[in-house]
C-alpha positions in Angstrom: -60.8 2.7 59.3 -61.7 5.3 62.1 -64.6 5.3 64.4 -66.4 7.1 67.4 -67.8 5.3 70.3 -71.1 6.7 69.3 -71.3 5.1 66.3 -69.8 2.0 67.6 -72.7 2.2 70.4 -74.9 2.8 67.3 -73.9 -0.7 65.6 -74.6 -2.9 68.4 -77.3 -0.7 69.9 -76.3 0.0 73.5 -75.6 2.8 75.6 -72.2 4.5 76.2 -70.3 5.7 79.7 -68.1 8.3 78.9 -67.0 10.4 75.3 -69.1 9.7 72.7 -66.7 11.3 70.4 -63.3 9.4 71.2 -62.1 7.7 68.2 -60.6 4.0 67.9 -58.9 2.5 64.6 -57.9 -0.5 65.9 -58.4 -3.8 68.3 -56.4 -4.9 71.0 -56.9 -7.7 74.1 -57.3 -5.0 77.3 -54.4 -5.8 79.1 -52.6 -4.4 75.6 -55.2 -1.7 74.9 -53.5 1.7 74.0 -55.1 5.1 73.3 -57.0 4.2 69.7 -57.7 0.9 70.1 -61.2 -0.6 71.4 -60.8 -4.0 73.7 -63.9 -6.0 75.3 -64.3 -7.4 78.6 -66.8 -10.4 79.0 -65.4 -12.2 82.1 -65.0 -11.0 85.7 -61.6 -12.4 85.6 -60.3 -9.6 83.5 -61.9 -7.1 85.2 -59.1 -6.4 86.9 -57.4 -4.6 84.0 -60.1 -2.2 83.7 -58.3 0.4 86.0 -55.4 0.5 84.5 -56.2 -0.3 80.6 -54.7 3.0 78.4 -57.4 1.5 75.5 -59.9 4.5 74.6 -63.0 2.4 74.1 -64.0 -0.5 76.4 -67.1 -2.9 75.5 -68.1 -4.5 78.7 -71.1 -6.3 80.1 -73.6 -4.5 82.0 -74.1 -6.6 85.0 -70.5 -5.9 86.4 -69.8 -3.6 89.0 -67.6 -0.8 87.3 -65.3 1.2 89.7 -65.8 5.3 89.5 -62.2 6.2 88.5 -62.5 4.7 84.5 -60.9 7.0 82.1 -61.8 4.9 79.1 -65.3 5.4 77.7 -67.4 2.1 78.2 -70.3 0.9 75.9 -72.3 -1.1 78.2 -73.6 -4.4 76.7 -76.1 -7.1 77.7 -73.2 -9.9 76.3 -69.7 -7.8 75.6 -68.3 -11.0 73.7 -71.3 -11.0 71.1 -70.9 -7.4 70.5 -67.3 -7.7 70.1 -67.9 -10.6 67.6 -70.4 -8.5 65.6 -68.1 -5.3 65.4 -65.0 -7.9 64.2 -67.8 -9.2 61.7 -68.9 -5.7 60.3 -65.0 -5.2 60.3 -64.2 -7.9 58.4 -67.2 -7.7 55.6 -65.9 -4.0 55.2 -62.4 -5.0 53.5 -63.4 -5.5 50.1 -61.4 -7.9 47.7 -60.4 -6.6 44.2 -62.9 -7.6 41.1 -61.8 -9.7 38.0 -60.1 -11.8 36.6 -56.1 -11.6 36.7 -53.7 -12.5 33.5 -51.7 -14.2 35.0 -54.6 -16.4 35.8 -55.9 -19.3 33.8 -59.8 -19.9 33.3 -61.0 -22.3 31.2 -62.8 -20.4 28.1 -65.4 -23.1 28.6 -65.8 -22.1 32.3 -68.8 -20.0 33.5 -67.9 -17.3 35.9 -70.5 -15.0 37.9 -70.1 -11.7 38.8 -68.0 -9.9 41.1 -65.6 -12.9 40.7 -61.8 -12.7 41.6 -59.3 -14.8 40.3 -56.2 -13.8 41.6 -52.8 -14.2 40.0 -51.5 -18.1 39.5 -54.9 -19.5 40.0 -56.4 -22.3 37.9 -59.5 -22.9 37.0 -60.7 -25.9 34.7 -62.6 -27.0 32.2 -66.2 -26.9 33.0 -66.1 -24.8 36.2 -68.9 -23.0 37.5 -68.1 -20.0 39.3 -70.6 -18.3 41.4 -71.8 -14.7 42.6 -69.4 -13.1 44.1 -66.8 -15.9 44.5 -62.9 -14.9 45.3 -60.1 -17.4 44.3 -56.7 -16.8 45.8 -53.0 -17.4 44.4 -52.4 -20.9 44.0 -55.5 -22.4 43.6 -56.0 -25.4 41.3 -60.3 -26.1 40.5 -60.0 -29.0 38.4 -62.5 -29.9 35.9 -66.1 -30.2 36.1 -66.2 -28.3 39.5 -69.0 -26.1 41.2 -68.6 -22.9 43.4 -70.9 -21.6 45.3 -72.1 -17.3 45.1 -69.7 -15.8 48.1 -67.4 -19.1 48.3 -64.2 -17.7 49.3 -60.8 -20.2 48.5 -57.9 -19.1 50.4 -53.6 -19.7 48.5 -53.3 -23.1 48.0 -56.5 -24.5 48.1 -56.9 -27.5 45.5 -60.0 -28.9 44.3 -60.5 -32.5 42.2 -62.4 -33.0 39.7 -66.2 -33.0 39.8 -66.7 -31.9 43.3 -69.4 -29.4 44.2 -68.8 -26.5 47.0 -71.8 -24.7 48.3 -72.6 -21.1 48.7 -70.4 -18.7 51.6 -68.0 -21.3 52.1 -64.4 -20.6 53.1 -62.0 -22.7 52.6 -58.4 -22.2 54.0 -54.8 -22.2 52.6 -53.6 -25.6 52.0 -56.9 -27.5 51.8 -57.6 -30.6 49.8 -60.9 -31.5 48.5 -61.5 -34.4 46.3 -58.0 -36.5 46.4 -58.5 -40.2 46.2 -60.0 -42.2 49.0 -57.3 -45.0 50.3 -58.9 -48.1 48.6 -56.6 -50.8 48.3 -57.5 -54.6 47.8 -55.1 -57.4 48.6 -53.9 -59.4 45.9 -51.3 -62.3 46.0 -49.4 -60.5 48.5 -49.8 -56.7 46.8 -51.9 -54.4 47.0 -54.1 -53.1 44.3 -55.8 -49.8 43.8 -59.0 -49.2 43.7 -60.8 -46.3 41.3 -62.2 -43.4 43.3 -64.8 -42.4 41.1 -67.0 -40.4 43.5 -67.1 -37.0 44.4 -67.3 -34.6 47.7 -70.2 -32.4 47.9 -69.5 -29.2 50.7 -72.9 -27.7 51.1 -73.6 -24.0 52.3 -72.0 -22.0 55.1 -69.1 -24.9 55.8 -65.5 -23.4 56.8 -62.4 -25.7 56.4 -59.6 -24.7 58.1 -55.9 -24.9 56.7 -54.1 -28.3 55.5 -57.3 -30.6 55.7 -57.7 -32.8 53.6 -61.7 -34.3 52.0 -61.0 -37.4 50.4 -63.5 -38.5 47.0 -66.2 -41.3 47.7 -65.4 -44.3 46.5 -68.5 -44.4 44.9 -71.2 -41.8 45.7 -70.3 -38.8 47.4 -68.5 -37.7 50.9 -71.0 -34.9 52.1 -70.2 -32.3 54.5 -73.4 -31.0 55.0 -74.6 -27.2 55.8 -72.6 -25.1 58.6 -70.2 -27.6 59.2 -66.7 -26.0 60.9 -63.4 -28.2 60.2 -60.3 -26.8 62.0 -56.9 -27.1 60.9 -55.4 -30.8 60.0 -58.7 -33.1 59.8 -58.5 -36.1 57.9 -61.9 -36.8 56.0 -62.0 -40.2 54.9 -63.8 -41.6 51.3 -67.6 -41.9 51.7 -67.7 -40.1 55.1 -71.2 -37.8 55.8 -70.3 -35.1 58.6 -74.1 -33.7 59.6 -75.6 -30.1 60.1 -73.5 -27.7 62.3 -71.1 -29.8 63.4 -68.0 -28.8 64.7 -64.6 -31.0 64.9 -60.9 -29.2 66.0 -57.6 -30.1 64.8 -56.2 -33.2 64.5 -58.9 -35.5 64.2 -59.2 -38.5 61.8 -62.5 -39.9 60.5 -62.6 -43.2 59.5 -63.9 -44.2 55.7 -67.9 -44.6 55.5 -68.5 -43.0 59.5 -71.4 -41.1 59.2 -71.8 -37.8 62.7 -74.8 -36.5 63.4 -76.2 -32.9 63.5 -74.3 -30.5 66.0 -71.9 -32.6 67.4 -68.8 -31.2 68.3 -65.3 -33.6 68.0 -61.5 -32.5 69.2 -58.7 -34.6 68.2 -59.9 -38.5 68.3 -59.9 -40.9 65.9 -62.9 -42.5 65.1 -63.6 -46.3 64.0 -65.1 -47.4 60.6 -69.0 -48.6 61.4 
């Protein structure tokens, strides 16, 4: 996709320093930026590859003190790293994924799927299911029976669900992740250990994103909740019966212990934290 720095300007609603008409197809960090591509500066620190930068579109905050000699054209920005995040947005929701529902796929005939739904090639979806608005399911993915997803959920290769778990609306959930596997509930019994039925569920509410190889474990009873606009990086170990609250964010490499409950907005990198 090709665009002018006018209508760029014209997306984020700003004013522009130079040719209106240049074109850009492409991003690119400024000290990279080549003729075509639009870059962002939204520190001082960088401003010292302004000069030189070759990109042919520049997004850059208003307050700094620009030098006269810029060749790039500039679109002049109360916050340069919010308008560059909303132009990668409108990017983004402009690639459209295909529509259907492949043969090589398997759906359940006793499934209910929305519209606009893509199953891609490989997937599986069980008995059961409930398929939303709008929902895309890559190669790879196993729903197992008895399963809810959300209108706008997206489930990236590889993504496997259990049985009976519910996932919210606008979700997206990355390659590799598990939702649902049993909780690790063993008793002790004359010197053994014995296993204990996980016969709960994990409920993801609305507007959660779970990043790549992390892993939701079933309640043991009741449910694990992640509740609405929660962000999981890559490699988190939810435990059984855990509740993760509102907005809360928590990076790579953490582990939460079984039955911990976490507040609203908290934000967690890489600690383990105790059963309460």
């Amino acid at each position: 996709m090709e665009f002018t720095a006018g209508q760029i300007a014209s997306l984020i609603g700003c004013r522009i320093q130079g040719d209106a008409e240049v074109k850009v197809n492409r991003f690119a960090k400024i000290e990279e930026g080549v003729p075509g591509c639009l870059s962002f500066i939204a520190r001082d620190s960088y401003l010292p590859y302004l000069s030189g930068s070759r990109a042919s579109v520049i997004i850059i905050n208003q307050s700094f003190k620009i030098p006269s000699d810029i060749k790039s054209t500039l679109i002049l920005v109360p916050d340069a790293h919010q308008a560059f995040v909303k132009l990668l947005q409108l990017y983004h929701s402009a690639k459209k994924l295909p529509i259907g529902i492949d043969p090589l796929s398997f759906v359940h005939p006793d499934s209910r799927v929305g519209e606009e739904v893509w199953v891609a090639p490989f997937a599986y979806v069980g008995r059961n299911v409930k398929l939303g608005k709008g929902v895309k399911i890559f190669p790879h993915v196993y729903i197992d029976e008895n399963v809810s997803v959300g209108d706008g959920t997206i489930l990236h290769s590889g993504v496997k669900v259990y049985h009976d778990c519910l996932i919210g609306k606008q979700c997206i959930l990355h390659s590799g992740t598990v939702i649902g596997a049993d909780g690790f509930g063993f008793a002790p019994n004359a010197g053994n250990y014995e296993k204990v039925p996980q016969i709960g569920n994990v409920i993801i509410e609305d507007f959660v994103e779970i990043g790549s190889c992390t892993t939701i474990d079933r309640a043991t009873m009741g449910s694990t909740i992640i509740r609405k606009g929660v962000k999981l990086d890559n490699l988190i170990q939810v435990a059984h019966n855990v509740e993760i609250g509102e907005n809360t964010v928590i990076a790579a490499q953490t582990g939460i212990a079984g039955s911990t409950k976490i507040g609203k907005n908290c934000m967690i990198g890489g600690l383990l934290l105790p059963m309460k």
